[in-house]
One Martini backbone bead per residue (centre of mass of N, CA, C, O) as a GRO file, in nm:
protein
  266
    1UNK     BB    1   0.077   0.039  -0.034
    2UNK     BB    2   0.257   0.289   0.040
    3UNK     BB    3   0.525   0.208  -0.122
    4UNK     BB    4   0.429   0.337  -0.381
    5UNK     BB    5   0.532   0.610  -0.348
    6UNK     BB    6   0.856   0.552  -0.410
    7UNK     BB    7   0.817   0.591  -0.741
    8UNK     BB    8   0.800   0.906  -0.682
    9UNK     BB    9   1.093   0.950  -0.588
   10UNK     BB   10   1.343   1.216  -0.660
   11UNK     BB   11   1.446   1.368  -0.396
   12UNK     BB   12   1.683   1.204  -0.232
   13UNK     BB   13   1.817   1.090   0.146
   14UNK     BB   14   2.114   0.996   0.224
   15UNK     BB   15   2.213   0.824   0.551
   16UNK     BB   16   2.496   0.745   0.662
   17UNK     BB   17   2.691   0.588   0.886
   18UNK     BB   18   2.983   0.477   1.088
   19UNK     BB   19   2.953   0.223   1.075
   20UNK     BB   20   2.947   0.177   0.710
   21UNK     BB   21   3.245   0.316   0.727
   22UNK     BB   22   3.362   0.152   0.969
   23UNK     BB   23   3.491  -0.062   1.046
   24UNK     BB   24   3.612  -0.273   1.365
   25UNK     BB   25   3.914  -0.243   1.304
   26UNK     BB   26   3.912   0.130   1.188
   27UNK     BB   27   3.871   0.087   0.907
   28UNK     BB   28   3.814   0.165   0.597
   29UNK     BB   29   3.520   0.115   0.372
   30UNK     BB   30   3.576   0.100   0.075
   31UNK     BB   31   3.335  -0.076  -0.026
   32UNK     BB   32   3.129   0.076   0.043
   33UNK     BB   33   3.182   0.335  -0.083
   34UNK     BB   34   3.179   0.243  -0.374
   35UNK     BB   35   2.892   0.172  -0.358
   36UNK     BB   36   2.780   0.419  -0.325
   37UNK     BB   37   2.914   0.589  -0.573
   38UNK     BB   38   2.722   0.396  -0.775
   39UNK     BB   39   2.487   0.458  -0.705
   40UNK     BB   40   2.431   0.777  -0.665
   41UNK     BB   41   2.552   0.830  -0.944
   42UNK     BB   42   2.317   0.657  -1.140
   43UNK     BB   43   2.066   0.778  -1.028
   44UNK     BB   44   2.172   1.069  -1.141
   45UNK     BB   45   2.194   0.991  -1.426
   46UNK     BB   46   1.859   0.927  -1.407
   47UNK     BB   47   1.708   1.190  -1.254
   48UNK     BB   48   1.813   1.232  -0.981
   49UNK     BB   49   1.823   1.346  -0.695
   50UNK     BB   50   2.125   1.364  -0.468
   51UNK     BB   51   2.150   1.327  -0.114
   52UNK     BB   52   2.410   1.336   0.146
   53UNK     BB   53   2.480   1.203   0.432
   54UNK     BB   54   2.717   1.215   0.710
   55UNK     BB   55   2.962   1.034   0.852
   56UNK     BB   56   3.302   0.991   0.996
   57UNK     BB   57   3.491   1.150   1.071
   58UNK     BB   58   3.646   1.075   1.339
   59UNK     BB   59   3.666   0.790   1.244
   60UNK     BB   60   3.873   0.889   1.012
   61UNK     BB   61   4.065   1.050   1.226
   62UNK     BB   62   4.142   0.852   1.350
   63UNK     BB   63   4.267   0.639   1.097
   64UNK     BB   64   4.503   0.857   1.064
   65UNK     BB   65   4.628   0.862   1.355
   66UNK     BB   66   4.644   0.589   1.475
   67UNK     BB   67   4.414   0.534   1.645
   68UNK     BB   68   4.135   0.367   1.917
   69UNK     BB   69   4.052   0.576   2.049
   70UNK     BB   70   3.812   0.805   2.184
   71UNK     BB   71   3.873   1.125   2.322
   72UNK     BB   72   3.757   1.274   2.540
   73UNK     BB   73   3.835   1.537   2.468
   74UNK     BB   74   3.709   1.766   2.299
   75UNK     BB   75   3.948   1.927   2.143
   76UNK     BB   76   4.034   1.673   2.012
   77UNK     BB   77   3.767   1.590   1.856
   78UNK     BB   78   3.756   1.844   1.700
   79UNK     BB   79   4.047   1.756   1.548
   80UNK     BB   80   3.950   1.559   1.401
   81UNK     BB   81   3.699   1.597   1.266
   82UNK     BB   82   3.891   1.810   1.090
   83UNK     BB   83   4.090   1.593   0.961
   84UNK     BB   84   3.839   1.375   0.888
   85UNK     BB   85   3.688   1.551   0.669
   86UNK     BB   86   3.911   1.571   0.464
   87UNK     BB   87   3.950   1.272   0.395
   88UNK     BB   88   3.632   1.191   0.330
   89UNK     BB   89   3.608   1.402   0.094
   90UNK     BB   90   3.864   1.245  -0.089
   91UNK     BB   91   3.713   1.012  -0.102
   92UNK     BB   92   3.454   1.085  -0.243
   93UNK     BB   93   3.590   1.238  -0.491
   94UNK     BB   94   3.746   0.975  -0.578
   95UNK     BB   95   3.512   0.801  -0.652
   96UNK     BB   96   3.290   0.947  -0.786
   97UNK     BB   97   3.512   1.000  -1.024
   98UNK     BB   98   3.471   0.695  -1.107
   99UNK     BB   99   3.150   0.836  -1.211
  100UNK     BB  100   3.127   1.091  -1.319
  101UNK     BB  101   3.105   1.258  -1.025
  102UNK     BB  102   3.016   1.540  -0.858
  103UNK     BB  103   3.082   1.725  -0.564
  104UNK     BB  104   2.995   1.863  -0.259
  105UNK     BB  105   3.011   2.062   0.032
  106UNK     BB  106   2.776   2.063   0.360
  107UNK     BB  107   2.851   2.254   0.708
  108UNK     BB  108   2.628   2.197   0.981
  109UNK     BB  109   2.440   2.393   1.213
  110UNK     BB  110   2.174   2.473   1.410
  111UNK     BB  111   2.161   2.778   1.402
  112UNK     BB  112   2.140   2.754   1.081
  113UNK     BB  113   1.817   2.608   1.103
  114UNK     BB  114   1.688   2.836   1.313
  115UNK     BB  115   1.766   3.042   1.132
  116UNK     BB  116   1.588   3.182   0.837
  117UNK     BB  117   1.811   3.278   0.687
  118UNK     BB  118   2.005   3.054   0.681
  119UNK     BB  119   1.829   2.848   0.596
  120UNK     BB  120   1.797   2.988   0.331
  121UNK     BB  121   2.067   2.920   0.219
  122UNK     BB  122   2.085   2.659   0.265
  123UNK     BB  123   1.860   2.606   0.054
  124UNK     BB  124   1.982   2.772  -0.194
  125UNK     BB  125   2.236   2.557  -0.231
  126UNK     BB  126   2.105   2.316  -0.264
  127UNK     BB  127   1.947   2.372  -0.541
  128UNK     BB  128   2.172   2.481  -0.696
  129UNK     BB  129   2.359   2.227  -0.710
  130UNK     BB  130   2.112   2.046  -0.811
  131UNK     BB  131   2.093   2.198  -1.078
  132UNK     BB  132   2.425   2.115  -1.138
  133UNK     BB  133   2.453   1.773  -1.103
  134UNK     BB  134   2.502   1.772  -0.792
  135UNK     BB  135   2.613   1.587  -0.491
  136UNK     BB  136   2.552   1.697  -0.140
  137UNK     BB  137   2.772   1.631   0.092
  138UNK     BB  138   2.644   1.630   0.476
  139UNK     BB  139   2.798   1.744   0.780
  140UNK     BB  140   2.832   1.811   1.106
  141UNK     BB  141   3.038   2.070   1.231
  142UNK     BB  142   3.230   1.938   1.444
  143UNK     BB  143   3.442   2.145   1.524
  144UNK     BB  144   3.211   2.366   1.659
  145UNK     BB  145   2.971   2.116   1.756
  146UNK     BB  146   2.866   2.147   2.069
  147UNK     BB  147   2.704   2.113   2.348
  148UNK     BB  148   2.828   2.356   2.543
  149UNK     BB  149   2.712   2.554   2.329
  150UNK     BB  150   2.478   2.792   2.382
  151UNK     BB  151   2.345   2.821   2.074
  152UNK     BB  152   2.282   2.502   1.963
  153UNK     BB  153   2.507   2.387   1.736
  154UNK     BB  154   2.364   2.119   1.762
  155UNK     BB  155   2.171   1.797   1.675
  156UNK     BB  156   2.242   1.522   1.811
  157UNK     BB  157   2.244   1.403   1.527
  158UNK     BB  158   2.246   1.234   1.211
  159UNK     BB  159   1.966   1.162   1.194
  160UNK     BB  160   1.825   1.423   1.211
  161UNK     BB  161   1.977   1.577   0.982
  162UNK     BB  162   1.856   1.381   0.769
  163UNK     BB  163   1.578   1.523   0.811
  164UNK     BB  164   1.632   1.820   0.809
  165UNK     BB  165   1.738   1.777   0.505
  166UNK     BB  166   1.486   1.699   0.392
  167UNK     BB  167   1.314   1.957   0.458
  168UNK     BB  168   1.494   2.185   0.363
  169UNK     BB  169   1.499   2.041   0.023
  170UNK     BB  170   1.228   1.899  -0.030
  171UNK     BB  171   1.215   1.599  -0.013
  172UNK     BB  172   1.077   1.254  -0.060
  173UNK     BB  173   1.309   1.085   0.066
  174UNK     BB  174   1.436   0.891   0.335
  175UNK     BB  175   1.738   0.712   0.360
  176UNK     BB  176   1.843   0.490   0.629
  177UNK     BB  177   2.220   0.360   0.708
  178UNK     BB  178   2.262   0.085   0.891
  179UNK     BB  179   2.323  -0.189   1.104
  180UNK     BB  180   2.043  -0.259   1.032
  181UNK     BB  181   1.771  -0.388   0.864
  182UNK     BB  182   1.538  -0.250   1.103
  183UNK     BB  183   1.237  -0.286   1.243
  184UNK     BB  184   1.198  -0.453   1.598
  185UNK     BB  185   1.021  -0.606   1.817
  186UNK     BB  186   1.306  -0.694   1.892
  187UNK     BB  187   1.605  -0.843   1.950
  188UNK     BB  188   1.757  -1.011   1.714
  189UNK     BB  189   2.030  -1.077   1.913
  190UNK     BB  190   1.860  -1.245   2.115
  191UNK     BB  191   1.565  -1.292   1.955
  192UNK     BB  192   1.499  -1.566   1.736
  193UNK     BB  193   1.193  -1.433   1.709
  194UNK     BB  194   1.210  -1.166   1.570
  195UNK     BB  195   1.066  -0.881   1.383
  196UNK     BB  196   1.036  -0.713   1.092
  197UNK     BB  197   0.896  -0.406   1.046
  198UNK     BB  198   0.757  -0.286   0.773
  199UNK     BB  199   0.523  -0.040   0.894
  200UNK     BB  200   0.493   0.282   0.959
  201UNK     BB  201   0.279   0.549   1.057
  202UNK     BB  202   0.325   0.577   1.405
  203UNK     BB  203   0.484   0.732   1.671
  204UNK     BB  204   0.471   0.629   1.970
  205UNK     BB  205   0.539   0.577   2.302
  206UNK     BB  206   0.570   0.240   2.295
  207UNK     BB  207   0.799   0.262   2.089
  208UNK     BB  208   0.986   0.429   2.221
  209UNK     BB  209   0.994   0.287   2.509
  210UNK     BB  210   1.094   0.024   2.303
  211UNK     BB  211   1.386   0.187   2.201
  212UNK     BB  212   1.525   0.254   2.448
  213UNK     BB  213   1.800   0.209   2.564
  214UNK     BB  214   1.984   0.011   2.771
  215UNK     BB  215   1.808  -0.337   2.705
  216UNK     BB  216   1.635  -0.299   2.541
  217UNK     BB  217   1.445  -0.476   2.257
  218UNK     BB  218   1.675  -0.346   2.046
  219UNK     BB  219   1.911  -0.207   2.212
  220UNK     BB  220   2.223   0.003   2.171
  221UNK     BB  221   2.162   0.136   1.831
  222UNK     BB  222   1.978   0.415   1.783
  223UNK     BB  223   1.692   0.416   1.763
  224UNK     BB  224   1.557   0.639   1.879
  225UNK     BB  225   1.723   0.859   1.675
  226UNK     BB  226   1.512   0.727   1.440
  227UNK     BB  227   1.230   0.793   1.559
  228UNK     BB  228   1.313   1.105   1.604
  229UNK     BB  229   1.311   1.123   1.286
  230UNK     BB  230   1.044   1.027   1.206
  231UNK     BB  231   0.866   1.213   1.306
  232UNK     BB  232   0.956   1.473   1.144
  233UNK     BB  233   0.909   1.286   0.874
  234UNK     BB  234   0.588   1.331   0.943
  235UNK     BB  235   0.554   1.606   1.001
  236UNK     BB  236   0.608   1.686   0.691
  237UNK     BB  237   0.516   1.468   0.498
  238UNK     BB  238   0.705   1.230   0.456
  239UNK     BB  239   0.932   0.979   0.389
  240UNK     BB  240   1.118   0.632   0.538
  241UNK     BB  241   1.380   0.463   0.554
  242UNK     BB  242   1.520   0.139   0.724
  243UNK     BB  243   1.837   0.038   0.635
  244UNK     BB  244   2.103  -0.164   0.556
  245UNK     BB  245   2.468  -0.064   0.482
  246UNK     BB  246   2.559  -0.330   0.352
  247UNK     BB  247   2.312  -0.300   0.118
  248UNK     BB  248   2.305  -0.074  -0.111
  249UNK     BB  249   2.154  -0.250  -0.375
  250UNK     BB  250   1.877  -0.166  -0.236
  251UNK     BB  251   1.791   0.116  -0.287
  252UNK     BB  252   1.674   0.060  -0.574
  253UNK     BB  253   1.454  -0.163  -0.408
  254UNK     BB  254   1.285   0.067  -0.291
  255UNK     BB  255   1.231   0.268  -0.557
  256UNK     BB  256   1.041  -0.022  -0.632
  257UNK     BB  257   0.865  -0.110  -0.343
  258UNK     BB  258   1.028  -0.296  -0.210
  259UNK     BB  259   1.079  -0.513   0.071
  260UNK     BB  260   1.268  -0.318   0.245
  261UNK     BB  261   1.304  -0.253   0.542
  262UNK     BB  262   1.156  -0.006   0.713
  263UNK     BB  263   0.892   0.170   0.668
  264UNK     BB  264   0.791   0.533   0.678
  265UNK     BB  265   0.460   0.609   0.640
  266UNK     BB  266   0.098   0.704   0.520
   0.00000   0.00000   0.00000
């Protein structure tokens, strides 16, 4: 029913978290990367808008410097992910120039969406981009972004960034790639009968407390903020999908309206 929406989906934000792009020994996803950078190249030679929303700065700034753990200290964190934004998107540039695609960055903090004049430029760079067929990959501003300064300069996570950056750009679909395969009734981990939901209509109280902290019936993989990412693009009236980043080659089959992923959408 619902994901026939899907069929008519023009201008999608895709945006990877740091599982899909860091390996577990610390290593870039070299693998996703490219399946990545293959994919939404395609869909653009195609007539799709595609922006992408990326994590992964600090995970790359600690693999540059051949670091194991990440530091307390703010301002090393801070170091990290400004080291770390320089080589990911030199990752991002030299992948997708091997499918003759162009990319821009554009490093937004929560400031800059609440304020309206700055909302408006940024929401009018963002169309300019697209429209000179150009694929514009987004990360909040860590370098500058942190929680302890006073006007809200953090989004709090890039799950809500990706929703944030959907309404923005007045997106049709944000498609949300994660460590798991999408929405389930209990922690597949744990629950050899865990059963994946297809879809999803509307963010509940009792969703919201069972998908909530660590030892819930997720587990403690950030189900919260994207249920929280969730609200927004219900508030907003778009739809969302969240599955595997590990199976990027997925993302056709979404836009086929294929059973893949939780679906969440009206």
């Amino acid at each position: 029913m619902n994901r026939e929406k899907l069929k008519t989906a023009k201008r999608i934000v895709i945006k990877i978290g740091t599982s899909s792009l860091i390996l577990a020994n610390g290593k870039i996803n070299l693998k996703n990367i490219d399946e990545l950078a293959f994919m939404l190249s395609s869909l653009q030679h195609e007539g799709y808008e595609i922006i992408l929303v990326t994590s992964g700065a600090i995970g790359v700034g600690l693999n540059v410097l051949g670091l194991d753990k990440r530091p307390s200290e703010m301002a090393q964190q801070q170091a990290l992910a400004a080291i770390g934004q320089v080589e990911l998107m030199s990752l991002y540039k030299h992948t997708f120039a091997r499918y003759q695609q162009k990319i821009s960055q554009l490093l937004l903090t929560n400031d800059v969406i609440e304020f309206p004049e700055s909302r408006k430029n940024a929401s009018d760079a963002l169309n300019a981009t697209l429209s000179l067929g150009i694929i514009p990959i987004i990360n909040e501003n860590d370098a500058v972004s942190v929680d302890e300064m006073d006007h809200k300069t953090k989004f709090g996570d890039n799950d809500r960034l990706g929703a944030i950056v959907t309404t923005l750009s007045d997106a049709d679909l944000l498609i949300m790639l994660s460590d798991i395969d999408g929405l389930y009734d209990k922690n597949p981990t744990i629950f050899d009968d865990a059963s994946l939901i297809e879809t999803v209509s509307e963010i509940t109280d009792h969703l919201m407390k069972a998908a909530g902290g660590a030892g819930s019936r997720f587990g403690t993989g950030g189900m919260t903020s994207k249920l929280e990412a969730a609200k927004l693009i219900f508030d907003a009236n778009k739809q969302m999908v969240l599955t595997n980043g590990a199976r990027i080659w997925e993302i056709r089959d979404i836009l086929e309206a294929k059973k893949k992923g939780t679906y969440f959408g009206q």
